[in-house]
C-alpha positions as CSV (number, residue, x, y, z in Angstrom):
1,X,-88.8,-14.1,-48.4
2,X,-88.6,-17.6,-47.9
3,X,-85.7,-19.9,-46.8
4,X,-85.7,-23.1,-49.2
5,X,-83.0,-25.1,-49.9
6,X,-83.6,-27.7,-53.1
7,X,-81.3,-31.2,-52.1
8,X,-79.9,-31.2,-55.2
9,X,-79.1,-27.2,-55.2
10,X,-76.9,-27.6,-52.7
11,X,-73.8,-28.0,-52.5
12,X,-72.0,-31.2,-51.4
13,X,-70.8,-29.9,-48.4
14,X,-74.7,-28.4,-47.5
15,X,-76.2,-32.1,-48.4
16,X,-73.2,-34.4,-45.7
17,X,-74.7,-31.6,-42.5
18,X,-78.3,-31.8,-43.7
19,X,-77.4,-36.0,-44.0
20,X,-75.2,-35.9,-40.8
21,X,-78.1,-33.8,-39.0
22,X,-80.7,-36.8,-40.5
23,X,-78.8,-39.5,-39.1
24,X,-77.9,-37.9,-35.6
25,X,-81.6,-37.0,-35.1
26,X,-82.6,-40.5,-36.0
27,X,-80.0,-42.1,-34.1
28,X,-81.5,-39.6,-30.7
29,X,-84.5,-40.8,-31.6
30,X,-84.2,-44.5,-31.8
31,X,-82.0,-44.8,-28.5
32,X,-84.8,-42.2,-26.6
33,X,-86.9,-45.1,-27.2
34,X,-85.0,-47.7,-25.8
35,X,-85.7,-46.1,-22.4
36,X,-83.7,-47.3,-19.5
37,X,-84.1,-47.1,-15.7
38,X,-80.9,-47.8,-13.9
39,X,-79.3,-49.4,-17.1
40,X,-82.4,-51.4,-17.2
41,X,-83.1,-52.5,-21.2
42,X,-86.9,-53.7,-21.3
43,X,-86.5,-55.5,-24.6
44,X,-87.3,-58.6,-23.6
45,X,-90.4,-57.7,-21.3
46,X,-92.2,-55.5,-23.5
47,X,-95.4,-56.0,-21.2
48,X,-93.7,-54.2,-18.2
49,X,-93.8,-57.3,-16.3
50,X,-90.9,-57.2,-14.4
51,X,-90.4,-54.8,-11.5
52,X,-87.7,-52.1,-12.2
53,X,-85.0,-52.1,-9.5
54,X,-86.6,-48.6,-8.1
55,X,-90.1,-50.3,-8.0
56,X,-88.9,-53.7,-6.2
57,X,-87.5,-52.2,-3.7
58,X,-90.0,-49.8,-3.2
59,X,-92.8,-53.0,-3.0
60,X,-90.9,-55.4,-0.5
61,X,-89.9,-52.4,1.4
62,X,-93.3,-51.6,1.9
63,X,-94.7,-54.9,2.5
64,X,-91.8,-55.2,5.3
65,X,-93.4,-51.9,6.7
66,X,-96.7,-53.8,7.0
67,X,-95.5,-56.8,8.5
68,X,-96.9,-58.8,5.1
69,X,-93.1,-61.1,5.5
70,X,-95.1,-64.0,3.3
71,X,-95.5,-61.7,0.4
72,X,-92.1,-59.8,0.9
73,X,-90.3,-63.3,0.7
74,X,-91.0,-63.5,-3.0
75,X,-88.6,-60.1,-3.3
76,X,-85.7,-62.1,-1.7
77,X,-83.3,-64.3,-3.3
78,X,-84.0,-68.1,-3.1
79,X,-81.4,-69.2,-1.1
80,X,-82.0,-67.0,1.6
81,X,-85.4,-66.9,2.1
82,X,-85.5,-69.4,4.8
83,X,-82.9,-67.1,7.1
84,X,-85.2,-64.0,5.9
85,X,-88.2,-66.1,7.6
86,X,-86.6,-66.8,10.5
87,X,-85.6,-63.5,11.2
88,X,-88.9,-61.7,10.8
89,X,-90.6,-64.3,13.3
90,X,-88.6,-62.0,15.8
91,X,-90.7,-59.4,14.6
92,X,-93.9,-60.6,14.9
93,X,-95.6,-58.3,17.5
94,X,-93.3,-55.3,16.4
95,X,-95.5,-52.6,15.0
96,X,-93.7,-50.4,11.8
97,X,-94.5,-46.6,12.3
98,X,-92.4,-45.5,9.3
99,X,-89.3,-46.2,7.5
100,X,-87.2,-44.4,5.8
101,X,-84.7,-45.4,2.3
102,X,-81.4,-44.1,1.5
103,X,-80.0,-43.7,-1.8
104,X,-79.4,-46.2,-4.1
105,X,-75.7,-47.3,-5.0
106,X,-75.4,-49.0,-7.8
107,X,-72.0,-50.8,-8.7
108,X,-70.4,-50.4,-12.3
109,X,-71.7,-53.3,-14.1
110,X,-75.4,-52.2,-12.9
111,X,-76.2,-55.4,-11.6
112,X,-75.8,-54.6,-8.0
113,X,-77.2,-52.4,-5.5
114,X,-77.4,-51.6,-2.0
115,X,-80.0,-49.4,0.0
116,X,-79.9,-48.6,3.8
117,X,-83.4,-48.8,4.9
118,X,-84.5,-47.7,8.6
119,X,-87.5,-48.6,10.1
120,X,-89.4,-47.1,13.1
121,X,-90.7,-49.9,15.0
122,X,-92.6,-50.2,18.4
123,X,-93.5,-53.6,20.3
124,X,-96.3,-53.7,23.4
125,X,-94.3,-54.9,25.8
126,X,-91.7,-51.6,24.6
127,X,-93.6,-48.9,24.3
128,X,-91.2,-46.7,23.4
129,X,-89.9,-46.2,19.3
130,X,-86.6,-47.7,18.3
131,X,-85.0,-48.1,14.9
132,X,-83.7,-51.3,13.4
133,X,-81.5,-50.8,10.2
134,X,-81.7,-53.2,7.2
135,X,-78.8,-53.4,4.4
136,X,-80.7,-54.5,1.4
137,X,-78.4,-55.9,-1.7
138,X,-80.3,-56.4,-4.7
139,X,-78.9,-57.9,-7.6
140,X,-79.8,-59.1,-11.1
141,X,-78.5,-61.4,-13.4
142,X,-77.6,-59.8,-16.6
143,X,-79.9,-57.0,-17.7
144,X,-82.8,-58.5,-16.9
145,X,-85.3,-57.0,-14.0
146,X,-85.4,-59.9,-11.9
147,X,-83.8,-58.2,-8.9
148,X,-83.5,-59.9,-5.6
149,X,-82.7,-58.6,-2.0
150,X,-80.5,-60.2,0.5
151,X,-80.9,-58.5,3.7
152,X,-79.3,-57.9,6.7
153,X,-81.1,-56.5,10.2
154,X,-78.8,-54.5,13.2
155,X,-81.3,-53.8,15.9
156,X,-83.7,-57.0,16.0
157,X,-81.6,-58.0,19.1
158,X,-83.4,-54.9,20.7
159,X,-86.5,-56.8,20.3
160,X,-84.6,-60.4,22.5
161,X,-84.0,-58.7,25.4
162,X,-87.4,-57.9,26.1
């Protein structure tokens, strides 16, 4: 026995579900592939050439962890990448053993984020590990994924009384 339903053979009732069903599957399917990370809408970088909030932070993070402050600039926002400068020449002969990201909190209007970051750090003339904390807020403007950090360090004045 076979289960077969002609359009037309049904009834009205039968034909607004099957119609209803059509619709909310196509609807599913058309917002599925919108895809958004963090209520980011990629439909104006269809090339993926933006960084994704997750994958900014991630980067600059990292390039902090390896002392590579030129290339971690680029991640901070415009205004306050002099002060960002300035601040890592403090840690100049600090060697990063590891670091460690808390979780993202991102404000209502998903244009705003903070992250707690803590680094491990060690200096030669300290020998001994200590932590300095960084407050990263990155924001956006609009949905766009051009996020930038503005950081602030507790712990760097570890590093001036040596």
């Amino acid at each position: 026995m076979s289960i077969h339903c002609n359009f037309d053979a049904c009834g009205p009732s039968n034909r607004r579900s099957m119609k209803s069903l059509a619709l909310a599957a196509a609807a599913a399917l058309v917002l599925s592939s919108l895809g958004c990370a963090f209520g980011e809408l990629r439909l104006g970088d269809p090339f993926d050439r933006e960084y994704t909030l997750e994958q900014a932070q991630h980067r600059y993070t990292t390039l902090v962890r390896f002392s590579d402050f030129d290339r971690a600039r680029d991640f901070v926002a415009e205004e306050k990448r002099g002060e960002f400068m300035t601040h890592m020449r403090a840690l100049d002969d600090a060697r990063f053993t590891d670091y460690e990201s808390g979780e993202i909190e991102l404000d209502a209007n998903k244009t705003t984020a903070t992250i707690l970051v803590t680094y491990t750090i060690y200096t030669p003339s300290m020998p001994y590990a200590f932590e300095v904390a960084e407050t990263q807020v990155w924001s956006r403007g609009g949905l766009s994924n051009d996020w930038r950090v503005r950081s602030t360090f507790e712990g760097l004045q570890k590093l001036a009384l040596n």
